[in-house]
N, C-alpha and C positions, 0 to 999 in steps of 0.2 A: 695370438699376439704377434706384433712384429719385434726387428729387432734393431737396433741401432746401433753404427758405428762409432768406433775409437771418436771421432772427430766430434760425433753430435755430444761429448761426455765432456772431455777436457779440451779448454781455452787456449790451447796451442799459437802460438802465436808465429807467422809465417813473416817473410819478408816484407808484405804491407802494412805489419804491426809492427815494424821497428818505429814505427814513434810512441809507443809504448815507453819503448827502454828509454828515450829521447826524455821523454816525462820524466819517466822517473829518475834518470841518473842527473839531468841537468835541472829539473824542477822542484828535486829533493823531498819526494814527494812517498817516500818509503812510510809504510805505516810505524806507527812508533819508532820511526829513525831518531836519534838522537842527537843528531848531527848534520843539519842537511851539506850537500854538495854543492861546493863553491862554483859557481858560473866563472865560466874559462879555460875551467883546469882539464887537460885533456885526460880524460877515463881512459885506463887500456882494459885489456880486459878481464877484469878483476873485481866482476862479481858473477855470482852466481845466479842466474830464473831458474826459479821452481815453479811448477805448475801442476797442478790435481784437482780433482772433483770426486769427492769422496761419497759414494750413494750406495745402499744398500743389492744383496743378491749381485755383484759383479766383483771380481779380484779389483783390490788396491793398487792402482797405478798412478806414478809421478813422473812427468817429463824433467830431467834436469839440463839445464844449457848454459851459456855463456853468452856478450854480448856478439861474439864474434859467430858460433855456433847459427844461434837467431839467423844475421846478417847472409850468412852464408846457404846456410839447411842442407851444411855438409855432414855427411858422418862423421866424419872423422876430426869436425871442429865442435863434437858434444862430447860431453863428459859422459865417461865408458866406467871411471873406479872410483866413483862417489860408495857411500857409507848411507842407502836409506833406510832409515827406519819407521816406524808408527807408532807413537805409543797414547793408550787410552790410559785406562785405571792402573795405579804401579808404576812401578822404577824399570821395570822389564819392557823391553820394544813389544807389540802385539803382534810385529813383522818384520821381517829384513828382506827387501826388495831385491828383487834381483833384475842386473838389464838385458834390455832384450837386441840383441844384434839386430843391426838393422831398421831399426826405428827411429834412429835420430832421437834418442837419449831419454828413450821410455824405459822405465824399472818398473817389474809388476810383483806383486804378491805370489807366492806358490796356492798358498790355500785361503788367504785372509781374507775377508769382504766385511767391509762396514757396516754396524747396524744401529738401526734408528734408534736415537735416544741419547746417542753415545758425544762425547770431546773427543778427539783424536790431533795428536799434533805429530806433524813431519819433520822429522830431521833429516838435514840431510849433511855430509861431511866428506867436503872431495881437496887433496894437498893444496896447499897455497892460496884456498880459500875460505878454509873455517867451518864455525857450522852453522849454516842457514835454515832459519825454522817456520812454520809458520801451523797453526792453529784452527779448527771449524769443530764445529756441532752437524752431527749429521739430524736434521729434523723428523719428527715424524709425518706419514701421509696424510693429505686432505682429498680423500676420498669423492670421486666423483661418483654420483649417486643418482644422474639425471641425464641424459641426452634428448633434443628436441630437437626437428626441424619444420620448416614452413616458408611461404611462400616463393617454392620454386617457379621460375619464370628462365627458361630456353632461348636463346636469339641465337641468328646466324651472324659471324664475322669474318670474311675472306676464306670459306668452307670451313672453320674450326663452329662448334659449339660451345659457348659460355653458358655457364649455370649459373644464375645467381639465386643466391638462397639464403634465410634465415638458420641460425644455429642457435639454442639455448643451450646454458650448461650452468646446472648446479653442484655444486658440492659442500661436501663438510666443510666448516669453517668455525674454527673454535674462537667463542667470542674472551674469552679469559687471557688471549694472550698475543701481541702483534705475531703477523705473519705475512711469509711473502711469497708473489709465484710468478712462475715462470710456464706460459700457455705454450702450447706448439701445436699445431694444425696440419695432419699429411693425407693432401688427396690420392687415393688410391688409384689408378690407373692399370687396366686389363688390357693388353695386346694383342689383337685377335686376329682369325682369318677365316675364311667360309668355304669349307670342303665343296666337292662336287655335287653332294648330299641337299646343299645348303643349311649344313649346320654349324654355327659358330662354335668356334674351335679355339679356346683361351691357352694363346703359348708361353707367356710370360706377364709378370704382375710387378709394376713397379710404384713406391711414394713420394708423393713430389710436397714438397713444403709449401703451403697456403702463405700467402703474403697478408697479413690482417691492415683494414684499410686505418687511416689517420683518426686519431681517438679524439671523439669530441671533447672538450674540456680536458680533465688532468684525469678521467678514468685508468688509462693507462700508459704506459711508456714503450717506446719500441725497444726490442733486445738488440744486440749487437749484431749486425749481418743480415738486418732483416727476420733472424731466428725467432719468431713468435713475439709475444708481447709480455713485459713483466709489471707485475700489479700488486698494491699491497692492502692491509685490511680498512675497511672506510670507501675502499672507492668500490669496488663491485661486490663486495660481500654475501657470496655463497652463491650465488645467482645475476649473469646475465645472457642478454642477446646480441650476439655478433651479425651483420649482412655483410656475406661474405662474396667471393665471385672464384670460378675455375674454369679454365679453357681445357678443351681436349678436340684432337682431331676426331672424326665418326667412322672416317674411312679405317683408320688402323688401332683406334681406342673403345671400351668402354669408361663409363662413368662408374668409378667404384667406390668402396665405404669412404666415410671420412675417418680419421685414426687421428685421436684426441689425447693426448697426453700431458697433464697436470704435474705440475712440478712444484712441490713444495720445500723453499728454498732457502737458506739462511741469509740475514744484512748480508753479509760477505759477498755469496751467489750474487745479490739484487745489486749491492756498488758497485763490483766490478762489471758488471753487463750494464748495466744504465753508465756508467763512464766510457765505456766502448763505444756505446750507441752515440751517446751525445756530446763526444769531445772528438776534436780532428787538429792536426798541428800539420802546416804546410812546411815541406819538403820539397826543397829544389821546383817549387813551382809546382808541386802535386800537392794536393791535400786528400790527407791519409785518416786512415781511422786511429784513436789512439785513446791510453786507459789513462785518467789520472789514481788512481783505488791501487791498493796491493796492501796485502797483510802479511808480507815475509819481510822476516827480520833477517839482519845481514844480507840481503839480496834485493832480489826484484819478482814478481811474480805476486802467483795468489795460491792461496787453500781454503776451497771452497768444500759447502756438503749441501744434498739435497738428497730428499726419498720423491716416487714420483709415481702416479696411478693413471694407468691408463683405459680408453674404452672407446668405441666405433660406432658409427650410428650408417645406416644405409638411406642417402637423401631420396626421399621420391614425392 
């Protein structure tokens, strides 16, 4: 199996998502806000983003930050002495996070990791801002249980090789109860070189993220960043076929497995990534990518949960 970074888990949000907070502070667009935000009134900086992805087999981590924090992606303008905790079933937290120097306002669990099936909610509690909470269902897996490919077709373009090729993929799909996912597609890439021998000689193996092409009809939706595609029950229902395409150079690449990862994912997961994808608010004459979605209460941010199954096919 492979392995995925901090980045590919939680929705961190960097300097080109400040119209995120743009959204939510000026658009009053907090889930269960009670109160929206008067247009005009100038915010300082006095709320809290929280942000986590709560998923099974990895320690429990929460980014927490400020608007200023975001803006800047200083250390030292994140919040260091927040109060996180987790709690599922009981009055007892199931964790108290601790931060991690250095990460720009990450808190992780010592031994905790989420398990399928579960509620879990975040609190978190830092001076002069209260306590901001937010809530997910970590789901259970939908088991991929199929991998197909077919009609590979080769062509040259400015010395690189494109592959293009058919992918099927089925999985479990339980028809008793809506559900959502979130596909991702990593072409494997082998880095080689050809001894005096003439034997190939694999020095390094790296995953490059598949871009999936425009969905006919309303099949599916694209995720935020390009990251895969998110789809929910009714439109592909246990079973489809993707034509896909991947360029690699010949001279210093091979063509390696495809690495398939199914994400079965909570509404939470599916609104805040479909809000990514398909909202943009212009800035100073850029237009930026931006979320209207979030389920923290007293702040800004999201808590999301998903469990995820993965599996590799070798196209030939």
């Amino acid at each position: 199996m492979f392995e995925f970074t901090l980045s590919h888990y939680i929705p961190l949000l960097t300097k080109s998502h400040i119209s995120v907070i743009v959204l939510f502070l000026l658009g009053g667009v907090f889930s269960r806000c009670e109160e929206p935000v008067e247009l005009g009134v100038v915010i300082q900086n006095d709320a809290l983003i929280v942000n986590s992805v709560l998923y099974p087999e990895a320690l429990a981590e929460v980014r927490v930050g400020t608007i200023r924090s975001y803006a800047t992606n200083d250390e030292a303008d994140f919040v260091d002495d927040a109060v996180v905790e987790i709690y599922g079933i009981g009055d007892d937290p199931e964790a108290v996070l601790i931060y991690q120097p250095g990460t720009n306002g990450i808190y992780r669990a010592e031994e905790f990791s989420p398990r399928s099936g579960m509620t879990y909610e975040v609190k978190v509690y830092a001076d002069e801002y209260g306590i901001s909470s937010g809530q997910s269902y970590v789901p259970f897996p939908s088991q991929i249980t199929n991998l197909e490919s077919g009609n590979l077709v080769i062509t040259e373009a400015g010395g690189d090789h494109i592959y293009s090729f058919d992918l099927q993929i089925e999985y479990e799909d339980a028809s008793d109860e809506l559900n959502f996912y979130h596909l991702r597609l990593f072409q494997g890439r082998d880095q080689f070189i050809v001894s005096a021998d003439g034997d190939t000689i694999i020095f390094d193996s790296t995953k490059e993220l598949i871009e999936f092409p425009p969905a006919p009809g309303y099949e599916y939706q694209m995720a935020g960043n390009n990251d895969g595609i998110l789809f929910a029950d009714g439109a592909i229902s246990g079973r489809h076929v993707f034509s896909l395409a991947s360029r690699i150079d010949p001279e210093k690449e091979l063509f390696g497995e495809i690495y398939t990862e199914l994400r079965t994912v909570t509404q939470e997961y599916y609104k805040y990534q479909n809000s990514v994808a398909n909202s943009s608010v212009n800035i100073g004459g850029f237009t930026q990518p931006g979320s209207g979605y979030g389920n923290v209460k007293n702040g800004a941010g999201s808590v999301t949960g998903y469990s995820g199954s993965l599996d590799t096919i070798v196209i030939n």
